[in-house]
N, C-alpha and C positions, 0 to 999 in steps of 0.2 A: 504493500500500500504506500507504502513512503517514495518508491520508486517510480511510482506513478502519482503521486502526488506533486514529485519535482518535478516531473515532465511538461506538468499542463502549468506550474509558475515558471517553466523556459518557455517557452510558449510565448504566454500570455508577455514577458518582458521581452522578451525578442522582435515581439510585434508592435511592442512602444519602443525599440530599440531602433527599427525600422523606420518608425515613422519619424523620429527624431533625426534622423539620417537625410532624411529628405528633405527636412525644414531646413538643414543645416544647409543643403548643396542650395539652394533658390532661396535663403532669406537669409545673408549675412547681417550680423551688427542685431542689436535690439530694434525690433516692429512692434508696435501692439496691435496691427491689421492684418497680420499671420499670423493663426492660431498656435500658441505656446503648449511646453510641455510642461511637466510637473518639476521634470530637473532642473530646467532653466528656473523657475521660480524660486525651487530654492538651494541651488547653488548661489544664485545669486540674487537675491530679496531685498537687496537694498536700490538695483535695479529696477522694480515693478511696484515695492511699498507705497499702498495712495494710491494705484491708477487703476484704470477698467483694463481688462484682462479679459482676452481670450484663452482657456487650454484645453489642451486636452488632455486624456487622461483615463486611472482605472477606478469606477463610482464603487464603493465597498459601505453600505450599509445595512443594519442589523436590527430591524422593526422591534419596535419593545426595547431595545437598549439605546439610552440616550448615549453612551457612549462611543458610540462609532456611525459615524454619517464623514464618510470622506471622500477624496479624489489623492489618489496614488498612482505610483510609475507602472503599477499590477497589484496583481491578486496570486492568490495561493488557496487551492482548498483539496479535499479529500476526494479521493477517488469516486464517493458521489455526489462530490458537488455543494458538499456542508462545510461548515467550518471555514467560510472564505476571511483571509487576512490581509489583509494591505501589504504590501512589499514598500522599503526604503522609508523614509519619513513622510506621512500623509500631512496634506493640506485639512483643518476644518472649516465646513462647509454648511451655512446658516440658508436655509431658505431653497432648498436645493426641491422641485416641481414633483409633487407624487405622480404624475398622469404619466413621466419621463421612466420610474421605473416600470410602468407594464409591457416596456419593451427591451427590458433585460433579463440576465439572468436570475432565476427565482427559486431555487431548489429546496425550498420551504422553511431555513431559518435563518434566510437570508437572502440580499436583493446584491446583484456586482453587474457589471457590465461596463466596456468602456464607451467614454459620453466626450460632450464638447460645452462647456462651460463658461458662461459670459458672466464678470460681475467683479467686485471692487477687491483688491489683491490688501490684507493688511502682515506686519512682519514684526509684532511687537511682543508677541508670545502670549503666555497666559492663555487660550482661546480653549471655547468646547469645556465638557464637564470636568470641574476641577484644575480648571486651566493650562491640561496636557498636552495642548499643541500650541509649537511655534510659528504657526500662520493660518492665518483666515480668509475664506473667500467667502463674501455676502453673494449671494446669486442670482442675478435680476435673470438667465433663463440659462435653460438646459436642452440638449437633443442628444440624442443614442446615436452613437457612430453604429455600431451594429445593433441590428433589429431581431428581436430573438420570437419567431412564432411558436408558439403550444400548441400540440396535439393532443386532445381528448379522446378519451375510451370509457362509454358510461354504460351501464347499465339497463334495459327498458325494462322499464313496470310492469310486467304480465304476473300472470299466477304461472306457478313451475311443476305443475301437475301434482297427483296421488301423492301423500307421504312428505310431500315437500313442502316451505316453508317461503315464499318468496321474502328477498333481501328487505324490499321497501315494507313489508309486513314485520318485520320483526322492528322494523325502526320506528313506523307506526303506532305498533300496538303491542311494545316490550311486554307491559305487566302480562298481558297473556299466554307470553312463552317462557315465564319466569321459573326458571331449572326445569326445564324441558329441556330433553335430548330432541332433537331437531337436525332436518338437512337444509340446506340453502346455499347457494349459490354468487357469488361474488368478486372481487378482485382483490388477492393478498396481495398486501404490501409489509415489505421489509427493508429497513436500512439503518439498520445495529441500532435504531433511537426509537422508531415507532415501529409500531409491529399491530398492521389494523386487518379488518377485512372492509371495503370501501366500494361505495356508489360506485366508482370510475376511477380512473388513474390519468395524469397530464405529464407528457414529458415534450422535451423541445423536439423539434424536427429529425434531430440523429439520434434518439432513444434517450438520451440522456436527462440527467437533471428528473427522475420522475419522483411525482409526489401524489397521495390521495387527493378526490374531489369528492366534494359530495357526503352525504352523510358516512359515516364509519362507526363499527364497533372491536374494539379491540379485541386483538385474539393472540391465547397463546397454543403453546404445546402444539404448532405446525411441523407436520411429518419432514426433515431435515431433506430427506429421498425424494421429496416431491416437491422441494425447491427447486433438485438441478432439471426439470424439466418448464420450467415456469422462464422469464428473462431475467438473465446473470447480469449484474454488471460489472466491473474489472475489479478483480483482485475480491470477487466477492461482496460489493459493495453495494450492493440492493439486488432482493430479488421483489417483481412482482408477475401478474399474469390472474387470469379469468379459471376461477376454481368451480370445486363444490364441496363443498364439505359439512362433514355428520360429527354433531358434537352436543357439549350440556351450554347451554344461552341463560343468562344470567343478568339480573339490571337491579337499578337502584345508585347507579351514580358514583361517581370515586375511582373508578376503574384508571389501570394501564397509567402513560405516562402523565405525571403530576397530578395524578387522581381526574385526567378533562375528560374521560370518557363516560357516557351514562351505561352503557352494556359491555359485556366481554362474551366474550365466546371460547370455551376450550375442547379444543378439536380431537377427535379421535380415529379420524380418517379422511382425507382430502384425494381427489385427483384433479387435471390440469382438467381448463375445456378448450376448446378453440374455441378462437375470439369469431 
């Protein structure tokens, strides 16, 4: 995992490393009418402190934590796409447009994508929570260099014949199947943090980055043998896929990670379905 971890932060710096390269060959001397990058600003801060500022750069924020809303030289995250971290000293960034991240990367405890950043460059320190960054950028607007689409895979509401238990029925009307052995039908998701059975699943256009949609109830004790036939992701780093499985359903709230789930599910036989 670490090996493929570094991979996708060579990557990702390689390709500001790039485009840095190119600013350099066609915009000698300081412009502020060519888009800047993150190194220029602050190798050298005392150059740009005070002005309006174009750059560009890697957007790294973390919903729910007020502490990390930034633009760096890149990112760095795990094999599925969680845990993204800013690389080299990050800018912070006040006012930065929510509408900008729904065309980034989103792999669900965390928003990164590289963007193009217009607004007032400060170089005095102290900034952001607890005053841990050495520079500020207020942000009068923002655009996503690259455009990240999601593809969706949901579920449809029908009844699932004799003996069976449709997914949106048990989400419906939990207290009914309360420690009931029961079959049904749905989408596992795994990636070592959540562990659900869900509506649907969204991953970006190359498989990746997938995350539940839609309503979910957590589930354990999923047969280990009938992940490798579901989608792998590298180095093992998410499985999901379209199941069925026969288990005891359970509700009442508290459930799975940090107690957000109201049902859990523990399984005692699964197979794959085609989608």
């Amino acid at each position: 995992m670490l090996r493929s971890s570094w991979r996708a932060t060579t990557l990702l710096v390689v390709l500001t490393l790039c485009m840095l390269i190119l600013a350099t060959c066609t915009n000698r001397g300081v412009s502020l009418t060519n888009p800047l990058y993150v190194q220029q600003l602050t190798t050298a801060p005392a150059d740009y402190a005070g002005r309006e500022v174009t750059v560009d750069g890697a957007y790294v924020w973390r919903p729910g934590n007020p502490s990390l809303s930034v633009l760096a030289v890149g990112v760095s995250t795990l094999d599925n796409g969680l845990d993204a971290q800013p690389i080299g000293e990050p800018i912070w960034l006040e006012g930065f447009p929510a509408e900008v991240t729904e065309h980034l990367h989103r792999p669900g405890d965390s928003v990164y994508g590289f963007v193009r950043v217009r607004g007032r460059f400060e170089a005095n320190g102290n900034y952001g929570p607890g005053g841990a960054y050495r520079y500020l950028l207020t942000v009068s607007s923002a655009e996503p260099i690259e455009r990240i689409r999601r593809v969706e895979q949901r579920l449809t509401d029908r009844p699932l014949g004799p003996d069976k238990v449709s997914f949106f029925e048990l989400l419906r009307n939990p207290d009914q199947y309360q420690g009931q052995r029961v079959t049904t039908q749905a989408y596992y998701f795994w990636n070592s943090v959540i562990y659900v059975l869900a509506e649907g699943i969204s991953t970006e256009e190359d498989g990746s980055s997938p995350q539940p949609v839609g309503g979910a109830i957590w589930v354990e004790q999923f047969p280990p043998d009938q992940s490798a036939a579901l989608n792998v992701g590298p180095n093992n780093s998410f499985v999901w896929g379209l199941v069925e499985v026969t288990g005891t359903f359970q509700t009442g709230g508290g459930f799975g990670r940090d107690g957000a789930y109201q049902s859990i599910f523990f399984v005692e036989s699964a197979r794959p379905l085609t989608p």
